[in-house]
C-alpha positions as CSV (number, residue, x, y, z in Angstrom):
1,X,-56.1,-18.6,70.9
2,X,-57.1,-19.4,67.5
3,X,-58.4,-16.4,65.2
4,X,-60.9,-18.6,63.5
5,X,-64.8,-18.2,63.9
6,X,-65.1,-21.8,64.0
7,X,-63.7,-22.8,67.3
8,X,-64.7,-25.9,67.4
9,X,-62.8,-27.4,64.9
10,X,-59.5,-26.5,66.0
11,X,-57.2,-28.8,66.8
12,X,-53.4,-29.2,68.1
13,X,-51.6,-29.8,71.4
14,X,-52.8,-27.5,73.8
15,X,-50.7,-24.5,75.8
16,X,-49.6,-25.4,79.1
17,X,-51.3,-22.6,80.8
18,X,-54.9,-23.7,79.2
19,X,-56.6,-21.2,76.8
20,X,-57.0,-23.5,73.5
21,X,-54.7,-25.3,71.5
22,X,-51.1,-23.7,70.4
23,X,-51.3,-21.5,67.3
24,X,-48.6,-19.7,64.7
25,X,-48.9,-16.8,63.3
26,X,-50.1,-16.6,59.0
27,X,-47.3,-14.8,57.7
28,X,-49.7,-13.2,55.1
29,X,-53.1,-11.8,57.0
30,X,-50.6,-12.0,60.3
31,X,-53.8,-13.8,62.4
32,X,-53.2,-16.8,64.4
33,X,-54.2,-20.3,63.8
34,X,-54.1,-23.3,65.3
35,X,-52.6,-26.6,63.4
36,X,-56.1,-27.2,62.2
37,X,-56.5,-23.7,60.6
38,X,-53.3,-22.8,60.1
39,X,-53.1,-23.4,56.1
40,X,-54.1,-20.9,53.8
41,X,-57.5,-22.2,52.0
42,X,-60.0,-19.4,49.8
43,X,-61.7,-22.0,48.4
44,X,-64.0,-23.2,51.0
45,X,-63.0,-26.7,51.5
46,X,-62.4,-28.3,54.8
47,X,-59.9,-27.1,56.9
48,X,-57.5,-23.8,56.8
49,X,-58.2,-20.1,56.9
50,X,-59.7,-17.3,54.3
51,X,-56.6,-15.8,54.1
52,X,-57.4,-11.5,53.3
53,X,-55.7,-9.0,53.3
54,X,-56.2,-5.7,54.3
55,X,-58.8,-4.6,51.8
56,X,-60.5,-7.8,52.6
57,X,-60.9,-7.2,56.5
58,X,-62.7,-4.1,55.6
59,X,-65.9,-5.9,54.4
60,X,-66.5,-10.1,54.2
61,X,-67.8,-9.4,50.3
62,X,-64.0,-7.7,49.2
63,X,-62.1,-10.6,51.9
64,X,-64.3,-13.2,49.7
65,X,-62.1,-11.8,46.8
66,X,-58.9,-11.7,48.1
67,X,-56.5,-14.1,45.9
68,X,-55.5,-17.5,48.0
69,X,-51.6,-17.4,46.9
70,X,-48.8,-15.1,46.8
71,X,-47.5,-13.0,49.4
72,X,-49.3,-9.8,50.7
73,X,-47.4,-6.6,49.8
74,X,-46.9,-3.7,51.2
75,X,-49.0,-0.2,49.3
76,X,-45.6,2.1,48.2
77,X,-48.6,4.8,48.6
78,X,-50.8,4.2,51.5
79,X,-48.6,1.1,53.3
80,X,-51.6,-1.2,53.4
81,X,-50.4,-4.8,52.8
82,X,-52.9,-5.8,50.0
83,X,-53.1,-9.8,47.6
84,X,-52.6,-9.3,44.0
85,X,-56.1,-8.8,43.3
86,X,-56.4,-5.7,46.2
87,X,-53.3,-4.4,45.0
88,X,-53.7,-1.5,42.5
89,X,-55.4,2.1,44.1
90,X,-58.7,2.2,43.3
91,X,-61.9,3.6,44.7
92,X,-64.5,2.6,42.0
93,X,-64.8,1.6,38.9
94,X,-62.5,-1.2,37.4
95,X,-62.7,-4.4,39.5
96,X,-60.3,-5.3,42.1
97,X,-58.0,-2.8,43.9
98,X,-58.1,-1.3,47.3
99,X,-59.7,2.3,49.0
100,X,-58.3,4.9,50.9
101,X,-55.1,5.4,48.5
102,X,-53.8,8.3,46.8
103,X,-51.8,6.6,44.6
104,X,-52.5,6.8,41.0
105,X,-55.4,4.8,39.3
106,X,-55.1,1.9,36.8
107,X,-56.1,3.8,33.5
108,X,-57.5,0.9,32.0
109,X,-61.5,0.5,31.8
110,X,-61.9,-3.1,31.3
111,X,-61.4,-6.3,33.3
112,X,-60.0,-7.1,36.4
113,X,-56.5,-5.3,37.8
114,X,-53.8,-6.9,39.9
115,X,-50.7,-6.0,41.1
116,X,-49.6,-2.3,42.4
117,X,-50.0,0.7,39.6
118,X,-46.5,1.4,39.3
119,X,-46.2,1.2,35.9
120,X,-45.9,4.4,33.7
121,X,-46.2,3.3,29.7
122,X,-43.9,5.2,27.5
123,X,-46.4,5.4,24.9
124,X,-49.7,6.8,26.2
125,X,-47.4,8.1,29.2
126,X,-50.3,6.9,31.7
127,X,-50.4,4.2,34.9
128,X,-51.1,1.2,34.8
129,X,-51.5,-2.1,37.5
130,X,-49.1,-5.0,36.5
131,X,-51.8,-6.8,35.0
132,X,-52.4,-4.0,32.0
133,X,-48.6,-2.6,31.9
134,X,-48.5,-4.1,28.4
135,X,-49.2,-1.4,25.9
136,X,-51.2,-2.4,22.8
137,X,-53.4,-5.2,24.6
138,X,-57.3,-5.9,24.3
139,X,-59.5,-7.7,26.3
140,X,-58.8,-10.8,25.1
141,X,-55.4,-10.5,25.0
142,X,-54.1,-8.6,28.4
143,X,-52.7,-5.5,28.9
144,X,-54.2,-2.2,27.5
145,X,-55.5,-0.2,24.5
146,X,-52.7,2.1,24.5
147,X,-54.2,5.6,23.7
148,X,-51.3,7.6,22.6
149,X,-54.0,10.7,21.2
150,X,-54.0,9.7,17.4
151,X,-57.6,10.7,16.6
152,X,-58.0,7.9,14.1
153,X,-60.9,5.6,14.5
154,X,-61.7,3.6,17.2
155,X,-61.2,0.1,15.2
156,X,-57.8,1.3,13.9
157,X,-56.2,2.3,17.3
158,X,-54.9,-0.6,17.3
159,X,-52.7,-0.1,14.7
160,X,-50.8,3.5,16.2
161,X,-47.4,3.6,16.7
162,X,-45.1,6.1,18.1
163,X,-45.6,7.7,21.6
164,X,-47.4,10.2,23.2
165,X,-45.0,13.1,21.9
166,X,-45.1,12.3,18.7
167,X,-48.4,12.5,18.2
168,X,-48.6,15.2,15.2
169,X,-51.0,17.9,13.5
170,X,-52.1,17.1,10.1
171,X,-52.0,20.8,8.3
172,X,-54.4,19.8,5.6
173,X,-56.9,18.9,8.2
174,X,-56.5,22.7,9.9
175,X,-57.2,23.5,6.2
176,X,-60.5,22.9,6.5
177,X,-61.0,23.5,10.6
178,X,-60.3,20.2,11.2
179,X,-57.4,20.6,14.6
180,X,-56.9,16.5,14.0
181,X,-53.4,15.0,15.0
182,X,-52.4,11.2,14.4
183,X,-49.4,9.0,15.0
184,X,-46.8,8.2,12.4
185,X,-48.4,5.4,11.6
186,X,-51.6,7.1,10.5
187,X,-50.2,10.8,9.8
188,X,-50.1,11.2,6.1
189,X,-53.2,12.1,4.6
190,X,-54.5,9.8,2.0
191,X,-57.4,9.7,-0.5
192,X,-58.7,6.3,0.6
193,X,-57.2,3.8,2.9
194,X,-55.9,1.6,-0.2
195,X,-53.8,4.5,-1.2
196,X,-50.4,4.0,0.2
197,X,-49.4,0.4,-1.8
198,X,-48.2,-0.7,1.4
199,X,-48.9,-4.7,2.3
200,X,-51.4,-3.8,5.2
201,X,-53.3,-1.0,3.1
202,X,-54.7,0.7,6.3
203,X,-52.5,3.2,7.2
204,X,-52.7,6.8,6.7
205,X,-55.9,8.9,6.9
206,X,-58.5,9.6,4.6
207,X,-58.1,13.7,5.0
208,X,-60.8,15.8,3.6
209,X,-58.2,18.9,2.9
210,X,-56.7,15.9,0.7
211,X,-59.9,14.5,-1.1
212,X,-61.2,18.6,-1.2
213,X,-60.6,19.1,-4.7
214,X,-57.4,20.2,-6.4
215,X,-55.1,20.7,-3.3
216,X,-52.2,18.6,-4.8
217,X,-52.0,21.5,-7.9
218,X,-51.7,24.3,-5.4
219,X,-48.8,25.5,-2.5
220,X,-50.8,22.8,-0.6
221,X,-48.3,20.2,-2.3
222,X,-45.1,21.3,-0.8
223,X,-47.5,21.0,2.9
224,X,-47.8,17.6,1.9
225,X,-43.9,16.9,1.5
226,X,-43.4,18.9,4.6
227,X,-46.0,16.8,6.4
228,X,-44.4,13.4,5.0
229,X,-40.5,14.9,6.3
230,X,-41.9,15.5,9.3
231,X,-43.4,12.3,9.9
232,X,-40.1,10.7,8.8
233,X,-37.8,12.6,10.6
234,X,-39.9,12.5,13.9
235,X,-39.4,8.7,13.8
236,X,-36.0,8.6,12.6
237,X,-35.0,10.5,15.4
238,X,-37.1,9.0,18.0
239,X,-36.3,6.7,21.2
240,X,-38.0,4.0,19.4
241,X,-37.5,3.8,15.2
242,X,-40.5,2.4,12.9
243,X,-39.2,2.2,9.5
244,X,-42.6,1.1,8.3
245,X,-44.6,4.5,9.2
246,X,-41.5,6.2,7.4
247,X,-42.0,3.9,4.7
248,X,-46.1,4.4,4.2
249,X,-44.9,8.6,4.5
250,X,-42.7,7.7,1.4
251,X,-45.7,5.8,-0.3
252,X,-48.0,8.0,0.1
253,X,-45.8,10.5,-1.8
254,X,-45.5,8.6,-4.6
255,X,-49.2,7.8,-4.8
256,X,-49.9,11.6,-4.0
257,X,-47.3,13.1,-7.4
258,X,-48.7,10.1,-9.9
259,X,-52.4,11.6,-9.0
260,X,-51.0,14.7,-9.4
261,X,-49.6,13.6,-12.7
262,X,-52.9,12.1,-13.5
263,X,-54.8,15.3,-13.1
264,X,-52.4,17.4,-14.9
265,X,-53.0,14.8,-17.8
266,X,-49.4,13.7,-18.0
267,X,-50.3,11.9,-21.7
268,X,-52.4,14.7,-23.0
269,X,-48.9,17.1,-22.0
270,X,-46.9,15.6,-23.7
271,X,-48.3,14.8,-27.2
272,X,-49.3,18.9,-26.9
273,X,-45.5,19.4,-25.7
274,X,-44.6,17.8,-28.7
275,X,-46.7,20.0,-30.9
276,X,-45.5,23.2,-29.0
277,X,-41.5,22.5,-29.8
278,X,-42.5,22.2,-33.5
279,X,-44.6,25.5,-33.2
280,X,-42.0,26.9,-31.1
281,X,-39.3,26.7,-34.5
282,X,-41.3,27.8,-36.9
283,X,-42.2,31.0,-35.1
284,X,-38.5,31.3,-34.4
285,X,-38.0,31.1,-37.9
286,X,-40.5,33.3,-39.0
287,X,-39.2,35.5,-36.5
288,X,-35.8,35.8,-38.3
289,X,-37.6,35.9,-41.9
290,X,-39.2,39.0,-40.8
291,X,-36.4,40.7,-39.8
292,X,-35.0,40.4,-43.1
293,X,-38.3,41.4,-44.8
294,X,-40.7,43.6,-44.2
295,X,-44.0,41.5,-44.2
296,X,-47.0,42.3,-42.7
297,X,-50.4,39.6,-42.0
298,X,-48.9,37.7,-45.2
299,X,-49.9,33.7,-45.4
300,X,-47.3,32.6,-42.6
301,X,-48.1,34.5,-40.0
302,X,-52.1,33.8,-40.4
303,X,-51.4,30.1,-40.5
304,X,-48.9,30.3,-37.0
305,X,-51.8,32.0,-35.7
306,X,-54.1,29.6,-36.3
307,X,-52.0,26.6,-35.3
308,X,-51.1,29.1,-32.0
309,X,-54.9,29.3,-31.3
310,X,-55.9,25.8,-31.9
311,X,-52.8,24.3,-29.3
312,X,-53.7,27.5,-26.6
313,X,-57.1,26.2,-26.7
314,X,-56.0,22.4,-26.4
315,X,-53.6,23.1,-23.8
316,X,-56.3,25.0,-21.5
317,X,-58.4,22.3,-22.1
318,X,-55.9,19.7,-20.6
319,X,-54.7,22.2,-17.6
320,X,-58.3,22.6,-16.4
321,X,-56.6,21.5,-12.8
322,X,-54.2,24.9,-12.6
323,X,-56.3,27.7,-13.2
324,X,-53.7,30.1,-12.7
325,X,-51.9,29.2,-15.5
326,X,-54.9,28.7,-17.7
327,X,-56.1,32.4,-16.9
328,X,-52.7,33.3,-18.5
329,X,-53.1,31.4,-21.5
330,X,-57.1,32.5,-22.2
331,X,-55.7,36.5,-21.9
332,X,-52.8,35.8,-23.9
333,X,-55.1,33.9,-26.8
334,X,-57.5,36.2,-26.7
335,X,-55.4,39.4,-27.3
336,X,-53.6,37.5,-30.2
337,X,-57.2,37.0,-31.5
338,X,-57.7,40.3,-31.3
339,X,-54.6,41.2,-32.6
340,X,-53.0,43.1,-30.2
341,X,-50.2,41.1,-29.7
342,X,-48.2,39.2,-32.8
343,X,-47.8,35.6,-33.2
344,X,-43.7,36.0,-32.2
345,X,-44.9,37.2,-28.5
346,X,-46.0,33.6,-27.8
347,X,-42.9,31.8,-27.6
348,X,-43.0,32.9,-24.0
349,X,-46.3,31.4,-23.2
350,X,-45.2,28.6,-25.2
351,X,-42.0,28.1,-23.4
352,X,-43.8,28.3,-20.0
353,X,-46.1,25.1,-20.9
354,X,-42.8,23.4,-22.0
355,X,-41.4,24.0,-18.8
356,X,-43.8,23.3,-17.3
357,X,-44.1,19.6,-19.2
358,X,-40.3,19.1,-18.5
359,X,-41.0,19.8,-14.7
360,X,-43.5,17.1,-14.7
361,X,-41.7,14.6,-16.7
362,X,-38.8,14.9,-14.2
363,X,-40.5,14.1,-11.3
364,X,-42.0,11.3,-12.9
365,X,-39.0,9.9,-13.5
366,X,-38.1,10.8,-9.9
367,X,-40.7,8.5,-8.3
368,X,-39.2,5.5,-8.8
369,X,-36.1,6.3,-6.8
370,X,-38.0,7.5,-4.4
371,X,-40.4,3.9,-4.1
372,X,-36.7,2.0,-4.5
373,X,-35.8,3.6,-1.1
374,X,-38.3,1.9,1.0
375,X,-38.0,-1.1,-0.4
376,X,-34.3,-1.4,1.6
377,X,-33.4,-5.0,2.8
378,X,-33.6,-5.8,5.5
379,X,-35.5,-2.8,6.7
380,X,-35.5,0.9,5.0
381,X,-33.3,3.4,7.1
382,X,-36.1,6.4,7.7
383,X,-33.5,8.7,7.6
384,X,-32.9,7.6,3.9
385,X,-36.5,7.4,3.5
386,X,-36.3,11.4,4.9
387,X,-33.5,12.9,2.3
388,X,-35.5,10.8,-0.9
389,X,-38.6,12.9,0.3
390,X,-36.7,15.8,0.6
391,X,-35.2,15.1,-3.1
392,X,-38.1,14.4,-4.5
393,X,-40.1,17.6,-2.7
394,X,-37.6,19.5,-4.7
395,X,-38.3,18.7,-8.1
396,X,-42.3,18.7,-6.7
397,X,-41.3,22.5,-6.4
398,X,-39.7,22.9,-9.8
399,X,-43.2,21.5,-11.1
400,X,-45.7,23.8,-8.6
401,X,-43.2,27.0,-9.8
402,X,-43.9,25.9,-13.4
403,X,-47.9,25.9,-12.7
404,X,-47.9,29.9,-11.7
């Protein structure tokens, strides 16, 4: 007998032994039908069946649902045979799926699933149904907003790259009690999001242990090489390579040391380093006159002092970013002033500034080897990028010795 509820259309050559007309079993819902019934139709038209599956036989409202083509198939969780649209696990919530399963939920939280959730993405590591297995999606374009754990905002998820593991902690951020951790695409702290020079301009974040003040004069520098190694040799040794968070962890390196150069006052060091080599002979000179003659406070010692006094001054004036060494140069200046200590006794404090000028003007000229690197055709090599940081990080040390 025909499994429709509207016997009296059926139609077909009847059984010999009386009953109805003959019928054949739907291959999908497995009810029978006779020739009248028999085709599969959801739409409501004349003729066929509402073909559900087993999600739809539990209530009229779900079988209404149930998609008209494509086979049912069998739950790998809970054996049910479910459509496309009854297919993924799901008990409330997103639309579509069937109850009673223990399999594991689409973790999407838009739109409409289909398909079984037996799809595991390798970059947020979490399920999904067949419909939202493509990581990186939105809800205009399919698949999902993959949600690896990089706490940058919202609007610039979309942008993450990397997985799940290597997700990383920013250490300037922990700086200031911030326990933040982004993706390589967004892990190296910047001042704004225009800093990095790269073509898309919004990678990065804007890190408050960054913008805080002087942090690029201090040991928080060489954190900030560390951080950019890290990033680069985290993707460089990764399933999956991105050359261009390696190349925005380069890039933000440069733009990081030329600010640092800028609030040193990189011109104002080296006209005054120029003025300290000249001071630096003549008290070398008047070092060896005096130990030929015995001359005490005569008219070339009080004019070195003078000239000491008025470059001490200018020099503390430009180095207003590295107190440390400024506090040196104040109780050095003041005990010449007081005469405690002779003119002669500064070519150390002298030499220190020089040094630390020479350290500066090498990693200037450093930078630009560094910036060549990620600029490799036709992609950079992050594990280049990686030993150029590491290069440059070491002259970045020279300079951060020279400011103690």
């Amino acid at each position: 007998m025909c499994d429709s509820t509207m016997k009296q259309m059926c139609t077909g050559a009847w059984t010999p032994w009386g009953g109805g007309p003959s019928t054949t079993t739907c291959s999908r819902c497995e009810y029978r039908f006779c020739d009248y019934h028999k085709e599969i139709n959801n739409q409501g038209a004349q003729g066929g069946h509402q073909c559900v599956c087993s999600e739809g036989k539990k209530n009229a409202a779900f079988g209404a649902l149930c998609s008209g083509s494509g086979s049912f198939e069998q739950c790998p969780h809970c054996r049910q045979k479910c459509c496309n649209y009854h297919a993924p696990s799901n008990d409330s919530g997103v639309q579509g799926g069937h109850s009673g399963c223990r399999g594991p939920k689409c973790a999407t939280t838009w739109g409409s699933c289909g398909g079984f959730v037996n799809h595991k993405c390798g970059y947020c590591e979490e399920w999904y149904c067949s419909s939202h297995k493509d990581s990186g999606g939105r809800v205009h374009g399919g698949g999902h907003a993959c949600s690896i754990g990089c706490d940058t905002s919202v609007h610039t998820q979309g942008n993450c790259t990397g997985t799940k593991r290597q997700v990383m902690q920013c250490k300037l951020c922990l700086k200031v009690g911030n326990e933040y951790k982004y993706c390589p695409y967004h892990f190296m702290p910047v001042a704004s999001l225009l800093s990095l020079g790269t073509d898309q301009g919004d990678g990065g974040h804007v890190c408050k242990g960054y913008t805080g003040g002087s942090m690029l004069l201090g040991d928080s520098m060489a954190d900030y090489f560390d951080l950019a190694i890290q990033a680069g040799t985290t993707i460089a040794t990764a399933g999956t390579m991105n050359p261009l968070a390696a190349t925005m962890a380069a890039n933000a390196c440069v733009v990081a040391c030329y600010e640092m150069l800028d609030a040193l006052g990189f011109e104002k060091i080296y006209k005054l380093s120029q003025k300290a080599v000249k001071l630096v002979q003549k008290i070398k000179q008047y070092k060896d006159n005096k130990s030929k003659k015995d001359t005490t406070k005569d008219k070339d010692e009080l004019e070195l002092q003078k000239d000491l006094i008025e470059l001490l001054q200018a020099i503390t004036e430009a180095l207003g970013q590295v107190p440390a060494f400024v506090g040196q140069i104040k109780a050095f200046q003041a005990s010449v002033q007081s005469g405690k200590t002779p003119v002669e006794e500064s070519l150390r404090i002298l030499e220190k500034f020089l040094a630390l000028w020479h350290a500066s003007n090498s990693l200037k000229e450093a930078l630009p080897e560094l910036s060549k690197v990620t600029k490799q055709k036709p992609i950079p090599k992050p594990m280049d990028v990686v030993k150029a940081i590491t290069k440059c990080k070491a002259v970045a040390d020279d300079l951060r010795a020279a400011m103690k």
